[in-house]
N, C-alpha and C positions, 0 to 999 in steps of 0.2 A: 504494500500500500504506500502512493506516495507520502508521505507527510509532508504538512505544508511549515511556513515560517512562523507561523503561531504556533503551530503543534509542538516545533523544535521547541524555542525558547521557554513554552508552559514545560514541557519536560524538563528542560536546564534547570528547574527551578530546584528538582527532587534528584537529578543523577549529577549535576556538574553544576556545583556551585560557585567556579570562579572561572574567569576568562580563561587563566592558562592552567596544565599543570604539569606537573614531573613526571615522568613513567620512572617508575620503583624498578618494578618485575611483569615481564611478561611470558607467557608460554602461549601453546595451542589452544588452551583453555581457561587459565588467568591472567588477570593482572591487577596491577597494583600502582597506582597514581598518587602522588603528593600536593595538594596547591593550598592557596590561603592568601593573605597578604601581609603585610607589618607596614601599619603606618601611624607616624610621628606626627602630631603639630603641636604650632604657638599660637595659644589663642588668648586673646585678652577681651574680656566681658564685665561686668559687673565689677568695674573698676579695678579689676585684675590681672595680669598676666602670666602664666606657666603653660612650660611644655608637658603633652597629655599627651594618651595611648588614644588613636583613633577606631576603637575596635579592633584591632588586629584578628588574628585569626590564622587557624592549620586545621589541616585536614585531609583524611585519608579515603580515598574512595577505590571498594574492591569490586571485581567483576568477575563471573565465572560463567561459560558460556556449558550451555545444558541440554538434553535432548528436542529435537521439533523446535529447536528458532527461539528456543527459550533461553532465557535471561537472568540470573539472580546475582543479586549486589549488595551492596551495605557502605554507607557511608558514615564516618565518624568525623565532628569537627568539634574543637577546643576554641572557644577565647584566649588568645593570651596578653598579657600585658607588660609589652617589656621595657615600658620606663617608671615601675613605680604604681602606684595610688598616688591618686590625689584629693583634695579638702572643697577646693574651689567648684562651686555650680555651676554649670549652663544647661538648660532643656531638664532642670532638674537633679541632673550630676553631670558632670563633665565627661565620665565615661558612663554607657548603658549597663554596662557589665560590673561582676560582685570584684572586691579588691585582690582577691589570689590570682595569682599568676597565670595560672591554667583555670580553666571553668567551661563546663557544657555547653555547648550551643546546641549540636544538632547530632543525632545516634537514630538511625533507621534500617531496616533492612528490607528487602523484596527482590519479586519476580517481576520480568516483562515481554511482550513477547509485541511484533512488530504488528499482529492483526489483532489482538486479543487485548493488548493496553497491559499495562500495570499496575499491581499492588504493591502498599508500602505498610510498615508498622515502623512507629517508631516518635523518637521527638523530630519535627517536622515540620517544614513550611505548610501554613493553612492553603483550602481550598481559595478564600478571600484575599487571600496574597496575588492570586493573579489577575484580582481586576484590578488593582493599584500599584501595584510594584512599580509600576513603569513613570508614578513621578516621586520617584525615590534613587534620586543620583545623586541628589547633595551628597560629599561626603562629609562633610562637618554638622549639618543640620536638617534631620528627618524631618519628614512634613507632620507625623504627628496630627493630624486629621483625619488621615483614612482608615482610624479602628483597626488600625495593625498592632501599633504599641501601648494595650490598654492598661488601664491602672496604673495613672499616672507615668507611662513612657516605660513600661515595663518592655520586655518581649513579647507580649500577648500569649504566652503560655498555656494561662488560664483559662482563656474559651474559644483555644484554638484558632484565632485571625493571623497569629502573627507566626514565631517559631511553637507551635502547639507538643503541648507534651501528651504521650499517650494515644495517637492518633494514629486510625485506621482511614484508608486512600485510595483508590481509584480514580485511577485516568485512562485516556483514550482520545483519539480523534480519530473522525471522518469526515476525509474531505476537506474544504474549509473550516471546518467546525472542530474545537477540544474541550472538553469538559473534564470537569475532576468533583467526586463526592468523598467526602468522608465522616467520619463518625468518631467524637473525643471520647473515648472508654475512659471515664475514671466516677470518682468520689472523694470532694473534696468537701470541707468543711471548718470554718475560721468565724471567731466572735470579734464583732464591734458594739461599742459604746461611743455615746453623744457626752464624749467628754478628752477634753483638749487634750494633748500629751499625757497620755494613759498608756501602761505597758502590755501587751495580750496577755500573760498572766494578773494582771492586775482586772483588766478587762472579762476574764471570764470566772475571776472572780468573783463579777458583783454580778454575771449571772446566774451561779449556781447560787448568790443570797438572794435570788429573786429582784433585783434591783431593775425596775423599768429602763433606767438607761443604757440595757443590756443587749445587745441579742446576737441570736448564734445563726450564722447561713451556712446553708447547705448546698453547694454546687457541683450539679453531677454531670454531666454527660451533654455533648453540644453537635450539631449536626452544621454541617453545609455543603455547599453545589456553588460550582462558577461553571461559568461558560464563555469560551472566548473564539469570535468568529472573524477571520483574515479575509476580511471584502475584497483587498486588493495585495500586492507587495507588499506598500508602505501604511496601509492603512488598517489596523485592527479594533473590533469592538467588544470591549468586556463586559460582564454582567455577573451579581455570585449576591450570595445568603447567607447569612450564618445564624444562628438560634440554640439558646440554650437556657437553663431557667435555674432561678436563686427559688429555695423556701427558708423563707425566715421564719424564727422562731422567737418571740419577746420574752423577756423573763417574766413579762406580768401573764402569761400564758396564750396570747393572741398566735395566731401564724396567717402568713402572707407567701402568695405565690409572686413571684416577678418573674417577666421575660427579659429575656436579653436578646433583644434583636440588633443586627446591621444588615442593610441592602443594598445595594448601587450600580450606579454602571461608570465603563473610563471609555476613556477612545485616545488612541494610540498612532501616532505619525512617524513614520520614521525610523530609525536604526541611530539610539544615543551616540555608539562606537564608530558610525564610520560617518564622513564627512558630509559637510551639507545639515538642511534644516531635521530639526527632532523637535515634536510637540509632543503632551498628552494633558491630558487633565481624564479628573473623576472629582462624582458627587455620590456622597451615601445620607441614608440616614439611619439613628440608632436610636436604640430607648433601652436605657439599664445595660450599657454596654461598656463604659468607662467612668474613671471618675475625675474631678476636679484637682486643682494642687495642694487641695487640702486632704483628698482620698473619699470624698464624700460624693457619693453613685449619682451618676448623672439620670433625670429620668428620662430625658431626648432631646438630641441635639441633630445636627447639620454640617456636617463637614466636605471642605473640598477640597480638593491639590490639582495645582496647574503645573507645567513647567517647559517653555521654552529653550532651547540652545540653538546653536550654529556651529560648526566644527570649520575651524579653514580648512585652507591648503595647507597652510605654514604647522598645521598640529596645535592651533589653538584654540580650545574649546570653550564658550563664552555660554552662558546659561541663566535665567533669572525666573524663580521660582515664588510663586504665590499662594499661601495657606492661610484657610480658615476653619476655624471649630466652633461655633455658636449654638450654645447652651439655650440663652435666651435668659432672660429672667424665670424666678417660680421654677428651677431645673432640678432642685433638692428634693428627693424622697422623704418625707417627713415622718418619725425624727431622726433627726443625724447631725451630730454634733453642734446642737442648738442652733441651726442655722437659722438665716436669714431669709424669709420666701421673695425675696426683692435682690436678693444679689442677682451679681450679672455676671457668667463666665463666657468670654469670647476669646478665645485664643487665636491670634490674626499676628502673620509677621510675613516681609518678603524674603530672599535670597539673593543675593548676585554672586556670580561667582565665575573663575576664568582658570582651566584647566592646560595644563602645558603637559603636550604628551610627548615627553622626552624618546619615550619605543608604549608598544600599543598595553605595555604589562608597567609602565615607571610614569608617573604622574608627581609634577609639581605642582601646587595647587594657592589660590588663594579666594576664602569666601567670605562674606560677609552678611552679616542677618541687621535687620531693621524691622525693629517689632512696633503692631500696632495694636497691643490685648488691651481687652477691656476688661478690668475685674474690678466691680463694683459692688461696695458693700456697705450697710453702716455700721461695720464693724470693722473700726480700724484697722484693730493689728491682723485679723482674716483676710483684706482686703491687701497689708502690704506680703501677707505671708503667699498669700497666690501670687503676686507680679515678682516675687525676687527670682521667682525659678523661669521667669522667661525676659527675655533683655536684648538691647542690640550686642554687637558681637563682630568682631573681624579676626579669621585665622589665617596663618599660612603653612603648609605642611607639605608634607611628600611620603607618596603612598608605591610600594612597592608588592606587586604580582610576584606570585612562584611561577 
Protein backbone atom coordinates (compact mmCIF):
# COMPACT_ATOMS: atom_id res chain seq x y z
CA UNK A 1 0.00 0.00 0.00
CA UNK A 2 1.34 3.39 -0.87
CA UNK A 3 1.51 5.53 2.12
CA UNK A 4 1.06 8.98 1.60
CA UNK A 5 3.10 12.11 3.44
CA UNK A 6 0.67 12.38 6.34
CA UNK A 7 0.78 8.68 6.94
CA UNK A 8 4.73 8.84 7.09
CA UNK A 9 5.01 11.77 9.53
CA UNK A 10 1.80 10.53 11.86
CA UNK A 11 3.96 7.28 12.04
CA UNK A 12 7.21 9.25 12.94
CA UNK A 13 5.57 10.29 15.74
CA UNK A 14 5.54 6.49 17.55
CA UNK A 15 8.77 4.64 15.45
CA UNK A 16 11.36 7.73 14.89
CA UNK A 17 11.38 10.32 17.13
CA UNK A 18 14.19 12.53 15.92
CA UNK A 19 15.31 13.68 12.46
CA UNK A 20 18.58 11.78 12.51
CA UNK A 21 19.83 8.74 14.01
CA UNK A 22 22.80 6.39 14.79
CA UNK A 23 22.73 2.63 13.56
CA UNK A 24 24.03 0.65 16.66
CA UNK A 25 23.78 -2.96 15.04
CA UNK A 26 22.23 -4.24 12.37
CA UNK A 27 21.64 -7.88 10.88
CA UNK A 28 19.11 -9.60 8.44
CA UNK A 29 16.76 -9.26 11.17
CA UNK A 30 17.66 -6.46 13.72
CA UNK A 31 18.65 -3.42 14.40
CA UNK A 32 19.47 -1.06 16.77
CA UNK A 33 19.55 2.96 16.37
CA UNK A 34 20.63 5.67 18.76
CA UNK A 35 19.22 9.51 18.28
CA UNK A 36 18.11 12.25 20.63
CA UNK A 37 19.50 15.68 20.88
CA UNK A 38 21.42 17.97 23.74
CA UNK A 39 20.63 21.21 23.66
CA UNK A 40 22.04 24.36 25.61
CA UNK A 41 20.61 27.91 26.18
CA UNK A 42 20.91 31.46 27.78
CA UNK A 43 17.92 32.63 28.51
CA UNK A 44 17.07 35.77 30.44
CA UNK A 45 13.32 36.32 31.64
CA UNK A 46 11.89 37.50 34.79
CA UNK A 47 14.73 39.74 35.38
CA UNK A 48 17.20 36.95 35.18
CA UNK A 49 19.66 35.39 33.27
CA UNK A 50 21.34 31.52 33.36
CA UNK A 51 22.34 28.81 31.01
CA UNK A 52 19.48 25.83 31.04
CA UNK A 53 19.06 22.26 29.66
CA UNK A 54 16.61 22.68 26.79
CA UNK A 55 15.02 19.38 27.13
CA UNK A 56 17.70 17.26 25.84
CA UNK A 57 17.10 13.82 25.30
CA UNK A 58 18.57 9.98 24.14
CA UNK A 59 17.05 7.38 22.82
CA UNK A 60 17.14 3.88 21.61
CA UNK A 61 14.97 2.51 19.06
CA UNK A 62 14.93 -1.49 18.38
CA UNK A 63 13.53 -3.29 15.37
CA UNK A 64 13.09 -6.95 14.50
CA UNK A 65 11.61 -7.88 11.27
CA UNK A 66 9.01 -11.16 11.67
CA UNK A 67 7.00 -13.46 9.70
CA UNK A 68 4.37 -12.08 6.71
CA UNK A 69 5.70 -8.40 6.50
CA UNK A 70 5.53 -8.17 10.08
CA UNK A 71 7.13 -5.73 12.26
CA UNK A 72 7.99 -5.48 16.15
CA UNK A 73 9.87 -2.74 17.86
CA UNK A 74 10.33 -0.85 21.03
CA UNK A 75 11.52 2.36 21.78
CA UNK A 76 13.11 3.80 24.99
CA UNK A 77 13.93 7.57 25.43
CA UNK A 78 15.46 9.28 28.66
CA UNK A 79 15.45 13.09 29.49
CA UNK A 80 18.78 14.18 30.31
CA UNK A 81 20.14 17.11 31.68
CA UNK A 82 23.59 17.92 31.31
CA UNK A 83 24.02 21.26 32.76
CA UNK A 84 22.71 21.01 36.18
CA UNK A 85 19.02 22.20 37.80
CA UNK A 86 18.02 25.19 37.89
CA UNK A 87 15.99 27.63 40.48
CA UNK A 88 14.95 30.35 37.81
CA UNK A 89 11.14 30.11 36.13
CA UNK A 90 9.97 30.54 32.75
CA UNK A 91 6.42 28.74 31.34
CA UNK A 92 6.47 27.68 34.94
CA UNK A 93 10.04 26.09 35.27
CA UNK A 94 12.66 26.68 33.03
CA UNK A 95 13.18 23.05 32.32
CA UNK A 96 9.60 20.64 31.62
CA UNK A 97 11.58 17.93 33.04
CA UNK A 98 12.18 16.52 37.02
CA UNK A 99 15.90 17.67 38.25
CA UNK A 100 17.80 14.03 38.00
CA UNK A 101 19.97 13.73 35.30
CA UNK A 102 18.36 10.87 33.41
CA UNK A 103 14.34 10.68 33.64
CA UNK A 104 11.60 8.87 31.52
CA UNK A 105 10.07 10.29 28.67
CA UNK A 106 8.94 7.73 26.57
CA UNK A 107 9.16 3.35 26.89
CA UNK A 108 6.71 1.52 24.38
CA UNK A 109 6.79 -1.49 22.43
CA UNK A 110 4.66 -3.04 19.32
CA UNK A 111 3.89 -4.72 16.15
CA UNK A 112 3.39 -3.34 12.41
CA UNK A 113 2.73 -4.56 9.53
CA UNK A 114 2.43 -2.32 6.07
CA UNK A 115 -1.41 -3.32 5.28
CA UNK A 116 -2.74 -4.14 8.78
CA UNK A 117 -1.33 -0.79 10.73
CA UNK A 118 0.19 -0.86 14.08
CA UNK A 119 -0.13 -1.58 17.75
CA UNK A 120 1.77 0.15 20.51
CA UNK A 121 1.79 -0.23 24.59
CA UNK A 122 3.60 1.70 26.39
CA UNK A 123 4.31 5.57 27.62
CA UNK A 124 3.59 7.29 24.57
CA UNK A 125 2.69 10.01 22.24
CA UNK A 126 -1.22 10.75 22.56
CA UNK A 127 -3.79 10.10 19.70
CA UNK A 128 -4.33 14.37 20.17
CA UNK A 129 -0.76 14.95 19.43
CA UNK A 130 -1.33 14.71 15.88
CA UNK A 131 -3.62 17.21 15.40
CA UNK A 132 -1.36 19.82 16.94
CA UNK A 133 2.18 18.81 16.98
CA UNK A 134 2.68 20.76 13.88
CA UNK A 135 2.62 24.23 15.78
CA UNK A 136 5.13 23.09 18.14
CA UNK A 137 8.65 24.14 16.66
CA UNK A 138 9.48 26.68 19.08
CA UNK A 139 12.25 25.28 20.70
CA UNK A 140 12.51 27.45 23.72
CA UNK A 141 8.67 28.16 24.02
CA UNK A 142 5.78 25.43 23.69
CA UNK A 143 2.51 26.97 22.65
CA UNK A 144 0.83 25.47 25.78
CA UNK A 145 -2.80 25.92 24.25
CA UNK A 146 -3.33 22.98 22.48
CA UNK A 147 -4.13 20.49 25.64
CA UNK A 148 -0.84 18.72 25.10
CA UNK A 149 0.83 19.96 28.34
CA UNK A 150 -1.91 19.74 30.97
CA UNK A 151 -1.63 20.44 34.49
CA UNK A 152 -0.06 23.34 34.49
CA UNK A 153 2.69 22.57 31.55
CA UNK A 154 3.06 19.00 32.77
CA UNK A 155 3.63 16.38 29.90
CA UNK A 156 0.03 15.41 29.65
CA UNK A 157 0.80 12.11 31.03
CA UNK A 158 -2.21 12.14 32.97
CA UNK A 159 -5.05 11.98 30.35
CA UNK A 160 -3.00 10.82 27.60
CA UNK A 161 -2.95 14.25 25.02
CA UNK A 162 0.58 14.66 25.51
CA UNK A 163 3.40 11.84 26.25
CA UNK A 164 0.50 9.44 27.93
CA UNK A 165 1.50 6.86 30.39
CA UNK A 166 -0.09 3.44 30.15
CA UNK A 167 -1.42 3.68 26.74
CA UNK A 168 -2.86 1.25 24.31
CA UNK A 169 -2.78 2.49 20.19
CA UNK A 170 -3.60 1.89 16.85
CA UNK A 171 -2.80 3.33 13.79
CA UNK A 172 -3.25 2.83 10.06
CA UNK A 173 -3.89 4.72 6.96
CA UNK A 174 -5.72 4.45 3.63
CA UNK A 175 -5.10 6.23 1.04
CA UNK A 176 -5.17 9.87 1.97
CA UNK A 177 -6.54 9.29 5.08
CA UNK A 178 -4.56 8.17 8.90
CA UNK A 179 -6.09 7.64 11.83
CA UNK A 180 -4.98 6.46 15.38
CA UNK A 181 -7.24 5.25 18.53
CA UNK A 182 -6.38 4.53 21.77
CA UNK A 183 -7.34 3.60 25.04
CA UNK A 184 -5.39 5.08 28.75
CA UNK A 185 -5.51 1.80 30.97
CA UNK A 186 -4.86 2.94 34.25
CA UNK A 187 -6.20 4.17 37.92
CA UNK A 188 -5.36 6.86 39.36
CA UNK A 189 -6.32 8.80 42.36
CA UNK A 190 -4.99 12.06 44.28
CA UNK A 191 -6.67 14.54 47.08
CA UNK A 192 -7.04 18.24 46.86
CA UNK A 193 -8.04 20.84 49.30
CA UNK A 194 -9.31 24.64 48.89
CA UNK A 195 -6.43 25.76 50.84
CA UNK A 196 -3.22 27.60 49.98
CA UNK A 197 0.20 25.93 50.24
CA UNK A 198 -1.10 22.70 51.98
CA UNK A 199 1.12 19.52 51.69
CA UNK A 200 -0.84 16.08 50.05
CA UNK A 201 -0.35 14.52 53.36
CA UNK A 202 -1.48 17.20 55.12
CA UNK A 203 -4.32 17.52 52.55
CA UNK A 204 -5.69 14.08 52.81
CA UNK A 205 -5.56 14.58 56.20
CA UNK A 206 -8.30 16.75 56.61
CA UNK A 207 -10.17 14.23 54.47
CA UNK A 208 -10.00 11.37 56.36
CA UNK A 209 -11.22 14.04 59.48
CA UNK A 210 -14.01 14.67 57.36
CA UNK A 211 -13.17 18.31 56.70
CA UNK A 212 -15.32 19.83 53.66
CA UNK A 213 -12.30 21.56 52.27
CA UNK A 214 -11.29 18.06 51.23
CA UNK A 215 -11.72 15.87 48.44
CA UNK A 216 -10.32 12.93 46.90
CA UNK A 217 -10.57 12.20 42.61
CA UNK A 218 -10.54 9.46 41.06
CA UNK A 219 -9.11 9.40 37.44
CA UNK A 220 -9.39 6.32 35.47
CA UNK A 221 -9.11 5.58 32.10
CA UNK A 222 -9.24 8.05 28.86
CA UNK A 223 -10.12 7.27 25.25
CA UNK A 224 -9.24 9.16 21.92
CA UNK A 225 -9.37 9.20 18.00
CA UNK A 226 -7.40 11.69 15.58
CA UNK A 227 -7.77 11.76 12.17
CA UNK A 228 -5.53 13.26 9.61
CA UNK A 229 -6.24 13.72 5.82
CA UNK A 230 -3.33 14.87 3.13
CA UNK A 231 -5.76 16.89 0.44
CA UNK A 232 -2.66 17.70 -1.27
CA UNK A 233 1.46 17.47 -0.96
CA UNK A 234 1.69 20.50 1.19
CA UNK A 235 -1.50 20.64 2.54
CA UNK A 236 -2.92 18.58 5.59
CA UNK A 237 -6.06 18.58 7.73
CA UNK A 238 -6.38 17.28 11.23
CA UNK A 239 -9.14 16.57 13.58
CA UNK A 240 -8.99 14.17 17.01
CA UNK A 241 -10.98 13.78 20.64
CA UNK A 242 -9.87 12.88 23.74
CA UNK A 243 -12.20 12.16 26.82
CA UNK A 244 -11.96 11.00 30.09
CA UNK A 245 -13.60 11.50 33.57
CA UNK A 246 -12.70 12.71 37.40
CA UNK A 247 -15.36 11.32 40.21
CA UNK A 248 -14.99 13.27 43.15
CA UNK A 249 -15.49 12.43 46.40
CA UNK A 250 -16.00 15.55 49.28
CA UNK A 251 -15.35 14.79 52.76
CA UNK A 252 -18.60 16.13 53.68
CA UNK A 253 -19.82 12.91 51.64
CA UNK A 254 -21.33 14.51 48.33
CA UNK A 255 -19.78 12.81 44.91
CA UNK A 256 -19.55 14.50 41.58
CA UNK A 257 -18.89 13.14 38.18
CA UNK A 258 -16.70 15.46 35.61
CA UNK A 259 -15.72 15.02 32.10
CA UNK A 260 -12.72 15.86 30.75
CA UNK A 261 -13.18 16.66 27.25
CA UNK A 262 -10.67 18.31 24.26
CA UNK A 263 -11.73 18.45 20.47
CA UNK A 264 -10.31 20.28 17.46
CA UNK A 265 -9.06 20.57 14.30
CA UNK A 266 -5.32 22.01 12.71
CA UNK A 267 -4.59 22.51 9.19
CA UNK A 268 -1.06 22.18 8.07
CA UNK A 269 1.17 23.90 5.02
CA UNK A 270 4.19 22.93 4.22
CA UNK A 271 7.25 20.96 5.27
CA UNK A 272 8.80 23.12 8.61
CA UNK A 273 12.41 21.36 7.51
CA UNK A 274 12.81 22.15 4.02
CA UNK A 275 12.95 25.40 2.44
CA UNK A 276 10.22 27.81 1.50
CA UNK A 277 6.99 28.89 3.39
CA UNK A 278 5.47 26.51 6.52
CA UNK A 279 2.15 27.45 8.07
CA UNK A 280 -0.22 25.80 10.49
CA UNK A 281 -2.54 26.69 13.02
CA UNK A 282 -5.26 24.71 15.20
CA UNK A 283 -8.21 25.51 17.52
CA UNK A 284 -9.80 23.08 20.39
CA UNK A 285 -11.94 23.21 22.86
CA UNK A 286 -11.85 21.67 26.44
CA UNK A 287 -13.96 21.41 29.61
CA UNK A 288 -12.02 19.98 32.93
CA UNK A 289 -9.11 19.40 30.86
CA UNK A 290 -6.22 21.53 32.43
CA UNK A 291 -5.74 23.77 35.17
CA UNK A 292 -4.72 27.38 35.90
CA UNK A 293 -1.02 28.57 37.41
CA UNK A 294 -2.51 28.17 40.49
CA UNK A 295 -3.49 24.10 39.70
CA UNK A 296 -7.11 24.84 40.14
CA UNK A 297 -9.21 22.65 37.18
CA UNK A 298 -10.40 24.75 34.40
CA UNK A 299 -14.19 24.08 33.79
CA UNK A 300 -13.74 25.33 29.77
CA UNK A 301 -11.79 27.11 27.85
CA UNK A 302 -10.57 27.83 24.10
CA UNK A 303 -7.23 27.43 22.90
CA UNK A 304 -5.34 28.19 19.62
CA UNK A 305 -1.72 27.81 18.10
CA UNK A 306 -0.68 29.57 14.89
CA UNK A 307 2.72 29.42 13.55
CA UNK A 308 4.23 30.91 10.42
CA UNK A 309 8.00 30.43 9.15
CA UNK A 310 10.15 30.84 5.93
CA UNK A 311 13.34 28.93 5.54
CA UNK A 312 15.83 30.76 2.91
CA UNK A 313 18.35 29.63 0.65
CA UNK A 314 21.11 30.90 2.95
CA UNK A 315 19.75 28.05 5.92
CA UNK A 316 17.89 30.80 7.73
CA UNK A 317 14.88 29.87 9.24
CA UNK A 318 12.76 32.80 10.40
CA UNK A 319 9.34 31.92 12.25
CA UNK A 320 6.61 33.82 14.54
CA UNK A 321 4.26 32.04 16.50
CA UNK A 322 0.91 33.12 18.12
CA UNK A 323 -0.90 31.46 21.35
CA UNK A 324 -3.88 31.77 23.05
CA UNK A 325 -5.79 29.83 26.12
CA UNK A 326 -8.92 31.61 27.22
CA UNK A 327 -10.49 30.55 30.35
CA UNK A 328 -12.84 33.26 30.32
CA UNK A 329 -14.17 34.51 33.59
CA UNK A 330 -16.43 32.01 36.14
CA UNK A 331 -13.73 29.04 34.71
CA UNK A 332 -13.27 27.74 38.46
CA UNK A 333 -15.07 24.41 39.57
CA UNK A 334 -16.44 25.50 42.70
CA UNK A 335 -14.94 24.93 45.46
CA UNK A 336 -11.39 25.15 44.83
CA UNK A 337 -9.02 26.87 46.71
CA UNK A 338 -11.55 29.61 47.67
CA UNK A 339 -11.43 31.15 44.57
CA UNK A 340 -12.77 33.99 42.98
CA UNK A 341 -15.96 33.30 40.34
CA UNK A 342 -14.74 36.73 38.40
CA UNK A 343 -11.06 35.93 37.86
CA UNK A 344 -9.91 35.80 34.55
CA UNK A 345 -7.27 33.20 33.10
CA UNK A 346 -6.11 34.18 29.56
CA UNK A 347 -2.83 32.83 28.77
CA UNK A 348 -1.87 34.98 25.33
CA UNK A 349 1.81 35.45 24.24
CA UNK A 350 3.65 35.63 20.77
CA UNK A 351 7.08 34.16 19.60
CA UNK A 352 9.79 35.23 17.18
CA UNK A 353 12.20 33.57 16.54
CA UNK A 354 15.23 32.90 13.78
CA UNK A 355 16.81 29.41 13.24
CA UNK A 356 20.42 29.17 11.63
CA UNK A 357 20.82 25.75 10.36
CA UNK A 358 24.49 25.36 10.53
CA UNK A 359 23.84 21.13 8.79
CA UNK A 360 20.06 19.90 8.75
CA UNK A 361 20.90 17.97 12.57
CA UNK A 362 23.01 21.51 14.31
CA UNK A 363 20.88 24.55 14.92
CA UNK A 364 21.98 27.99 16.38
CA UNK A 365 19.19 29.56 17.50
CA UNK A 366 17.65 32.64 18.98
CA UNK A 367 13.94 33.21 20.22
CA UNK A 368 12.19 35.53 21.99
CA UNK A 369 8.60 35.57 23.78
CA UNK A 370 6.25 38.63 24.29
CA UNK A 371 3.45 37.86 26.50
CA UNK A 372 0.11 39.32 26.51
CA UNK A 373 -1.82 37.01 29.67
CA UNK A 374 -4.54 38.24 31.31
CA UNK A 375 -4.83 37.11 34.91
CA UNK A 376 -7.22 38.98 36.78
CA UNK A 377 -8.37 38.64 40.05
CA UNK A 378 -9.30 40.60 43.36
CA UNK A 379 -7.20 38.60 44.81
CA UNK A 380 -3.81 40.09 44.92
CA UNK A 381 -1.32 37.85 45.78
CA UNK A 382 -3.47 34.96 43.34
CA UNK A 383 -3.43 37.35 40.63
CA UNK A 384 0.47 38.06 40.84
CA UNK A 385 1.14 34.25 41.80
CA UNK A 386 -0.55 33.38 38.15
CA UNK A 387 1.44 36.05 35.96
CA UNK A 388 5.00 35.22 37.52
CA UNK A 389 5.08 31.92 35.68
CA UNK A 390 4.46 33.51 32.39
CA UNK A 391 6.66 36.70 31.05
CA UNK A 392 8.52 38.08 28.19
CA UNK A 393 11.71 36.21 27.60
CA UNK A 394 14.68 36.28 24.89
CA UNK A 395 17.11 33.03 24.58
CA UNK A 396 19.87 32.12 22.45
CA UNK A 397 21.19 28.49 22.33
CA UNK A 398 22.37 25.66 20.00
CA UNK A 399 20.78 22.42 19.70
CA UNK A 400 22.59 19.58 18.56
CA UNK A 401 20.91 16.18 16.57
CA UNK A 402 22.47 12.59 16.90
Amino acid sequence: MKRTRAAMLIASLTTIPTVSAIELYKDEQNSVTVGGFIDARIIHTQGESELVNGASRINFDFKRQLKNNWQAFALLEWGVNPVGSSDIVYNNRFESIQDEFLYNRLGYVGVKHEDYGQITLGKQWGAWYDVVYSTNYSLVWDGNAAGVYTYNKDDGAINGTGRGDKVLQYRNSYGKFSFAVQAQLKSDDFYTCDVVDISLNECEALFNQGNNAAQKVEFNSTYGAALTYSATENLMLTAGINRGEFDIVYAGGRNQSVEDLIYGVGITYGNFSQPGWYGAANINKNENHDTDNLGRLIKDAVGVESLISYRFDNDIRAFIAYNVFDAGDDYVIQPNFNADPNDVFKRQFAVLGMHYLMSEDTILYIEARKDFSDFSSTNAAQEAQMSQTEDNGIAIGFHYSL
